[in-house]
C-alpha positions in Angstrom: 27.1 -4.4 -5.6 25.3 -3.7 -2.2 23.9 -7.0 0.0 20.6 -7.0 2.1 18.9 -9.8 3.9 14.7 -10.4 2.8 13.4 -12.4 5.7 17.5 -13.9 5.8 17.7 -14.6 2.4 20.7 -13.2 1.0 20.1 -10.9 -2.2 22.4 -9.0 -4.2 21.2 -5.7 -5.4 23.2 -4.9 -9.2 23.4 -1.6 -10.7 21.6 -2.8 -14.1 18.5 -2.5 -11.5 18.7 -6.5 -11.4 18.7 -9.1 -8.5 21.3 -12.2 -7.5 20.2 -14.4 -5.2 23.4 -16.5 -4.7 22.1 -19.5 -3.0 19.7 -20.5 -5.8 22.0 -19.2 -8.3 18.9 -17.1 -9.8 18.7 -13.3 -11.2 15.5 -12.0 -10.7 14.1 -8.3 -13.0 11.2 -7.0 -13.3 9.6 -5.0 -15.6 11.3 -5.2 -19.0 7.9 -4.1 -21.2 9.6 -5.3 -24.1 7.9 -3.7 -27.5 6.5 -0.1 -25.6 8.1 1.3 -28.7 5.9 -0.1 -31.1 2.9 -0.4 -28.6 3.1 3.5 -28.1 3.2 3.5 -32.2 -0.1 1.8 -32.5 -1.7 4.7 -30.4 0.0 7.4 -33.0 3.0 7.9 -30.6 6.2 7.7 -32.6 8.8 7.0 -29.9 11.8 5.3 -31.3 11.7 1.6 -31.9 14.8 0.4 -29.8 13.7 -0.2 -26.7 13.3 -4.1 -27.4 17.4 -4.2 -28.6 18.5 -2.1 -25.3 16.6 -4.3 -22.7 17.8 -7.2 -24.0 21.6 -6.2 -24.5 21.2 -5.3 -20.9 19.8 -8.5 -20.0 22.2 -10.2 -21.9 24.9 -8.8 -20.4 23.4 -9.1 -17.2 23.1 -13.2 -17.7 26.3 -13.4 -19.1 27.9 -12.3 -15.8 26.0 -14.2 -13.9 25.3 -17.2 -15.5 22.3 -18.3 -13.4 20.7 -21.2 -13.2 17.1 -20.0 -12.9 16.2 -16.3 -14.4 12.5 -14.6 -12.9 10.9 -12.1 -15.0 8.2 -10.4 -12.5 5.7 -9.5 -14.8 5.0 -7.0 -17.9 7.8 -8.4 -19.7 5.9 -7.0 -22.6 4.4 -4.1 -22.7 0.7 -5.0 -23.8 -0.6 -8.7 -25.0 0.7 -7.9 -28.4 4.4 -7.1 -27.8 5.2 -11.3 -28.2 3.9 -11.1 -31.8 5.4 -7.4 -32.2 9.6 -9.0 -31.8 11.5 -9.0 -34.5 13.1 -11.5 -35.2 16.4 -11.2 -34.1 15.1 -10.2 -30.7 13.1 -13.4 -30.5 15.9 -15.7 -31.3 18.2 -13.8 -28.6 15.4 -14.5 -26.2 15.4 -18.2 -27.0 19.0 -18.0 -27.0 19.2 -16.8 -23.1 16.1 -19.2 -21.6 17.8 -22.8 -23.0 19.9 -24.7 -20.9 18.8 -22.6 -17.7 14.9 -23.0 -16.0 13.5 -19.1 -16.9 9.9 -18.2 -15.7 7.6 -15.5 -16.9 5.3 -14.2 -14.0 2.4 -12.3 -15.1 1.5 -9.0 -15.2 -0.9 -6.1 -15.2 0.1 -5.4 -19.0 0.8 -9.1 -19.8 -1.5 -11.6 -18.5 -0.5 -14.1 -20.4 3.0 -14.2 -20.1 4.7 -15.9 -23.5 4.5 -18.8 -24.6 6.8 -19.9 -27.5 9.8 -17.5 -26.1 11.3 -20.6 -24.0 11.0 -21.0 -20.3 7.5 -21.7 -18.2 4.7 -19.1 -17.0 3.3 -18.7 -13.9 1.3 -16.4 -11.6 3.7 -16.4 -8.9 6.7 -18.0 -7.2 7.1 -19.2 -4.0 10.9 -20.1 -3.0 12.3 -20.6 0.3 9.9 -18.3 2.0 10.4 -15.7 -0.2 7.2 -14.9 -2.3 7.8 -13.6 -5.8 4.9 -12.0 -7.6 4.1 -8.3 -10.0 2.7 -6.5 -8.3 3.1 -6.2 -4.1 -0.2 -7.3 -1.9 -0.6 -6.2 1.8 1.0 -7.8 4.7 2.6 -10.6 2.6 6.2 -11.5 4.8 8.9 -11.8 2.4 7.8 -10.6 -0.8 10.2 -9.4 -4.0 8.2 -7.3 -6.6 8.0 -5.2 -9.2 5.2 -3.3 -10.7 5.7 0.3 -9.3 8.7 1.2 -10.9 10.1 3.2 -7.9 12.8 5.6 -8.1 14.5 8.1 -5.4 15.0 11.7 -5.5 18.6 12.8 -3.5 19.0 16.4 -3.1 21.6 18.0 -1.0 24.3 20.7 -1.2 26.4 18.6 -3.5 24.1 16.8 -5.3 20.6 16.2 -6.9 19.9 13.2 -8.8 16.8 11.3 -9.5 17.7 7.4 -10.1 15.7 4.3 -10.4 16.0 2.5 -7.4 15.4 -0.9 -4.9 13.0 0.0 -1.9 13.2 -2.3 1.0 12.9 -2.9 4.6 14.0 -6.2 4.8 10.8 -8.0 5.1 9.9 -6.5 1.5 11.6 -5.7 -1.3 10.3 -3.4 -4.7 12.5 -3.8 -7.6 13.2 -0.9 -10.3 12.5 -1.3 -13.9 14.4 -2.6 -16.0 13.0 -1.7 -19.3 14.7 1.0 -21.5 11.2 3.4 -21.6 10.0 2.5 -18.3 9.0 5.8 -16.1 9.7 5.9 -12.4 7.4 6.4 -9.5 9.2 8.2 -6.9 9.5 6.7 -3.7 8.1 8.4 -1.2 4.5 8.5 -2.7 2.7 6.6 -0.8 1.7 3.5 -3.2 5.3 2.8 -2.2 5.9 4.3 1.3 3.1 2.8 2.4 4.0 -0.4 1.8 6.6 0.2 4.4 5.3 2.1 7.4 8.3 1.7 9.8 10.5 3.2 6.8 12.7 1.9 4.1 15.6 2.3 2.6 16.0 3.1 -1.1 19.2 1.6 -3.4 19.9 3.8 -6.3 21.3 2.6 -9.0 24.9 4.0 -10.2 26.9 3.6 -13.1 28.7 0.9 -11.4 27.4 0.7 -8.1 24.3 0.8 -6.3 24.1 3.5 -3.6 21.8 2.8 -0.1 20.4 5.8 1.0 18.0 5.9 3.9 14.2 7.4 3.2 14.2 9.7 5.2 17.2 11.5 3.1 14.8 11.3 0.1 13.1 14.3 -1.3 9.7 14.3 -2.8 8.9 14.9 -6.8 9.5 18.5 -7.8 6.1 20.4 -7.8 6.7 21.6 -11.7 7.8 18.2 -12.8 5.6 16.2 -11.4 2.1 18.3 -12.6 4.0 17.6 -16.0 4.5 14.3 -15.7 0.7 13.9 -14.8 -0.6 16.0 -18.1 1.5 13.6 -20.0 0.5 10.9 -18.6 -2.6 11.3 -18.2 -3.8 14.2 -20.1 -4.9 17.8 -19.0 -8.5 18.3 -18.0 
């Protein structure tokens, strides 16, 4: 576990890419986009359908540790408006299972608007919680903010090592959380939808095995040229 201050609030940073905040006895993720599986097969993309079952074994096991009082999702739970409808079964009563007897809010997101309904729990826009401002996706200037949306992950090379790793950015006064969805991407760090939110620096958390490593930015190397012209054809297509 690694522990950082936003605006003096005491956070714990977890290596399953969640967040404890102790004091309120609340785990905070972001990004879980339940159902891309399936959402992916609508468009004629066959990607294996058990993305769903590993998120949420992972968030199980994550509020089984914990046992908060008050679980956050920060928007795109699900990863288009249809994913609530698109659970199985199963899935949805595990869901139910985890929101009763605890307060559990949905914040909404850029891929689901309208958070759920009929999974347990309330939905909101946003949260604000002793001075700390919990929303999807990060605005400018806000003092204090925990968010999610651009799935940020950190690229290490040195003589011993090179890894790329999902990772927490923060500064103190901000704080971006990683994904924690099973087929959630990464953006890497030091592109500047995410180093530009912090232009006095940061320093990225990357998530280990069992423990999350700080590592300062400027130790952080940008996407490989190859891999990252890929990653944009697939994403986005060729011209």
């Amino acid at each position: 576990m690694a522990e950082i201050r936003v605006r003096g609030v005491r956070l714990v940073l977890e290596p399953c890419g969640a967040v404890w905040w102790p004091e309120r006895r609340a785990l905070l993720v972001a990004d879980l986009h339940f159902e891309k599986g399936s959402a992916y097969a609508r468009r004629g993309a066959l990607l294996p359908p058990w993305d769903t079952a590993a998120t949420l074994a992972r968030l199980e096991a994550a509020v089984e540790r914990r046992a908060p009082k008050l679980v956050v999702s920060l928007g795109d739970a699900f990863h288009d408006r249809h994913g609530p409808a698109s659970l199985m079964d199963g899935a949805r009563t595990r869901l139910a299972a985890l929101a009763r007897g605890r307060d559990w809010l949905w914040l909404s997101g850029n891929h689901d608007p309208l958070p759920p309904r009929d999974l347990g729990g309330e939905a909101a826009a946003a949260l604000e919680l002793d001075g700390l401002h919990l929303r999807h996706a990060p605005g400018p200037d806000v003092a204090g903010e925990i968010a999610g949306h651009l799935h940020p992950k950190a690229r290490l090379a040195t003589s011993r090592v090179r890894v790329v790793r999902p990772c927490f950015a923060g500064d103190g006064n901000r704080l971006l959380l990683p994904a924690f969805g099973s087929f959630t991407g990464g953006l890497n760090a030091l592109h500047p939808a995410i180093a530009g939110l912090f232009p006095a620096g940061f320093d990225a958390w990357l998530l280990g095995e069992r423990r999350v490593f700080r590592v300062p930015h400027a130790r952080l190397r940008p996407e490989q040229a190859l891999y990252h012209t890929l990653h944009e054809e697939l994403e986005h297509g060729s011209e």
